[in-house]
C-alpha positions as CSV (number, residue, x, y, z in Angstrom):
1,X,21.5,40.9,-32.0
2,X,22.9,38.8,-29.0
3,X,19.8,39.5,-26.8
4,X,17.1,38.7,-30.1
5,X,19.4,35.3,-29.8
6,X,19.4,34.7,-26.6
7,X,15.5,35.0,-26.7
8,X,14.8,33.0,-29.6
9,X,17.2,30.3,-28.0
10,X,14.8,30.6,-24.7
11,X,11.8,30.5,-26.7
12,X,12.8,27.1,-28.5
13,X,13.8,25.8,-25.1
14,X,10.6,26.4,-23.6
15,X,8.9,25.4,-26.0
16,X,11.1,21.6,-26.7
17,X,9.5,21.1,-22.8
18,X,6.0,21.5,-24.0
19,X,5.7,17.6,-25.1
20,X,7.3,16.4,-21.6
21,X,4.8,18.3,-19.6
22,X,1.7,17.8,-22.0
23,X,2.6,13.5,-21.4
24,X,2.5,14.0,-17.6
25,X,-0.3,11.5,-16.4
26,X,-2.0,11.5,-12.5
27,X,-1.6,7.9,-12.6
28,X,0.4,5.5,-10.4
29,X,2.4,3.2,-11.8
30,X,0.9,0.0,-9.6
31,X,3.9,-2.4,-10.7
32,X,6.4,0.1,-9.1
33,X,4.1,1.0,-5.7
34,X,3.4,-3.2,-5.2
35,X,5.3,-5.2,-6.9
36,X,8.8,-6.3,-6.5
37,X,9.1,-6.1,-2.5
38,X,8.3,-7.4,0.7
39,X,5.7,-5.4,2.8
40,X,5.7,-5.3,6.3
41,X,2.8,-3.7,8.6
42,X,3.7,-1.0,10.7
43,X,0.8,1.1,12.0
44,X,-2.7,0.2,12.4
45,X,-5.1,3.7,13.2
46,X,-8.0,5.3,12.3
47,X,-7.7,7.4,9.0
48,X,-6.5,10.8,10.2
49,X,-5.0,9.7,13.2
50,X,-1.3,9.9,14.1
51,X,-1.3,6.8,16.7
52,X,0.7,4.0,15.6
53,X,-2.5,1.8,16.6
54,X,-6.3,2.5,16.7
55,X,-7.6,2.7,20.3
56,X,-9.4,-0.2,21.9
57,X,-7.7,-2.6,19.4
58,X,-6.6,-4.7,22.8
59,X,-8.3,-5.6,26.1
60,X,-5.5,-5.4,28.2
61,X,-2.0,-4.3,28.2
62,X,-0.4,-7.7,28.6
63,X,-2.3,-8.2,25.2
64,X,-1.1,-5.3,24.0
65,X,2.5,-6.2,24.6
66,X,1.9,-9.7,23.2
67,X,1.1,-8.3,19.3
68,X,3.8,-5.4,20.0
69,X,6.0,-8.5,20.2
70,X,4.4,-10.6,17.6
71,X,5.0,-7.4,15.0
72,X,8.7,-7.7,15.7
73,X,9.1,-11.3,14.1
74,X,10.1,-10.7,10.9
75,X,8.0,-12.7,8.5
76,X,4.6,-11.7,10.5
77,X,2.5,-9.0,9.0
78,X,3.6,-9.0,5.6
79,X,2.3,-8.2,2.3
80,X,3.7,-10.0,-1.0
81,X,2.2,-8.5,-4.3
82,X,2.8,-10.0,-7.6
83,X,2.2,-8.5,-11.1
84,X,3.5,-7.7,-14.4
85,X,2.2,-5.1,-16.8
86,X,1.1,-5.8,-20.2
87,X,-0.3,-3.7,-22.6
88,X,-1.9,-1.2,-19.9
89,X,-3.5,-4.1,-18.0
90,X,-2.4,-6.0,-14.8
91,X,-1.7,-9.4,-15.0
92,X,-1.0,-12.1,-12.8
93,X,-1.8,-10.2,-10.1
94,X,-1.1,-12.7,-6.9
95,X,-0.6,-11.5,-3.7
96,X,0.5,-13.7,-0.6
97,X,1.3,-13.1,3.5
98,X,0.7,-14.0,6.9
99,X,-0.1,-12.6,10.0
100,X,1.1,-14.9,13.1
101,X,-1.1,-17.9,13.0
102,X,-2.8,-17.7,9.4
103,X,-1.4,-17.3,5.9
104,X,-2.8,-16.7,2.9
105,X,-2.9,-15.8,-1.3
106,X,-5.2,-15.1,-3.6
107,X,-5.2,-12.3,-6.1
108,X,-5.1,-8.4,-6.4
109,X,-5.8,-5.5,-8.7
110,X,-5.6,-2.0,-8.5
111,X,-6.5,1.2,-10.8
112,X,-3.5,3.9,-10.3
113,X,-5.6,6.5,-11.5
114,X,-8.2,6.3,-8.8
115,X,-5.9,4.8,-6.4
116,X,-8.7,2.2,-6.0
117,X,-7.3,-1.5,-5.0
118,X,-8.8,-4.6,-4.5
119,X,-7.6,-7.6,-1.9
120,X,-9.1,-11.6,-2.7
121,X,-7.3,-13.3,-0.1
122,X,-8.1,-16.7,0.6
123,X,-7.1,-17.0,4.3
124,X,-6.0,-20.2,5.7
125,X,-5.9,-21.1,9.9
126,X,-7.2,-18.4,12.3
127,X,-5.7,-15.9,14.6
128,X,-6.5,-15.5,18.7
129,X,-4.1,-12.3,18.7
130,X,-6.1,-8.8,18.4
131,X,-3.5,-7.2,16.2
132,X,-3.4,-10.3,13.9
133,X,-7.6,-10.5,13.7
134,X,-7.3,-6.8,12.9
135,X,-5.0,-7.3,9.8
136,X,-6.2,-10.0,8.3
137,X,-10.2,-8.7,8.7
138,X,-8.7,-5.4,7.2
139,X,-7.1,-7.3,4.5
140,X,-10.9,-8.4,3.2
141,X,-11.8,-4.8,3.1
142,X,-9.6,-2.9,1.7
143,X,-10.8,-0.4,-1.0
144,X,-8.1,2.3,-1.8
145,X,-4.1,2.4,-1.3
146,X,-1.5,5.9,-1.3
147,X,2.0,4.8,-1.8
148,X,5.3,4.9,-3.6
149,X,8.1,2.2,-3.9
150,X,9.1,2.6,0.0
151,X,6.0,3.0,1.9
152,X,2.3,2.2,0.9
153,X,-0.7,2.6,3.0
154,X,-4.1,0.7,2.8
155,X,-7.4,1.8,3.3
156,X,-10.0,-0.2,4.7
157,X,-13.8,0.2,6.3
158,X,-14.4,-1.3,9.5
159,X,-18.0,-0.6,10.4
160,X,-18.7,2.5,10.3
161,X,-15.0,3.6,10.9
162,X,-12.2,4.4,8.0
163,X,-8.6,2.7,9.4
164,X,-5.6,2.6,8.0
165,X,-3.0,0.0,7.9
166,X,0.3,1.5,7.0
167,X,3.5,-0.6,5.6
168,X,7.1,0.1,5.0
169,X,9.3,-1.9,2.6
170,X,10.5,-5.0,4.8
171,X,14.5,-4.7,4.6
């Protein structure tokens, strides 16, 4: 009688988790991957590549060294996102940056079941630094994102050539 009990008692267990498992979605929740932080660049590479940045990004080495130093300032390179969900639908979707010389905002939106996103930025001065011009032509381009709340990675199409920028949540 104790076992029958014990295995009825499993059976209604197993099957109270049905409903929590049958509600599971393969969608990102955007508002928690974007919103709410600060994101700072961190890596600049072709997709696949383990390099922090993509070869022949710079001419030179002192060049090189000049955006290395650059990325160290803390409000360069940075990503703000701005949104609020409503209904299933993104809205007031704002997103805002610079990269050393130029700033700029515009507007965002992304589909966190296809991990599709889309950049408007309306970019304001220019940048002579390689790393900078990288970032901000990336920024025009991008097409798809993979992320969570601490670290989200951009995808964007650079001629023929897949890069990635990667960013980590600016402390």
């Amino acid at each position: 009688m104790i076992n029958r009990t014990r295995h009825i008692g499993s059976i209604l267990f197993v099957l109270s988790l049905l409903p929590m498992l049958s509600g599971c979605n393969n969608k990102d929740d955007v508002i928690e991957v974007f919103t709410g932080k600060t994101w700072k660049l961190s890596r600049l590479t072709n997709e696949g590549s383990s390099a922090q940045f993509y070869p022949g990004l710079w001419q030179d080495e002192k060049a090189a060294n000049s955006s290395k130093e650059a990325l160290k300032v803390e409000d360069n390179f940075t990503l703000i996102f701005e949104g609020s969900e409503l209904n299933g639908e993104l809205m007031g979707a704002r997103i805002s940056g610079q990269g050393i010389r130029s700033n700029f905002s515009g507007s965002w939106s992304a589909d966190g079941k296809s991990q599709t996103v889309t950049l408007l930025p309306d970019i304001k001065g220019t940048e002579s630094d390689a790393l900078a011009n990288a970032f901000i032509k990336g920024l025009k381009t991008v097409y798809q994102y993979e992320g969570n709340a601490n670290s989200l990675t951009l995808f964007f199409k650079d001629g023929n050539t897949i890069r990635v920028m990667g960013f980590s949540r600016k402390r």
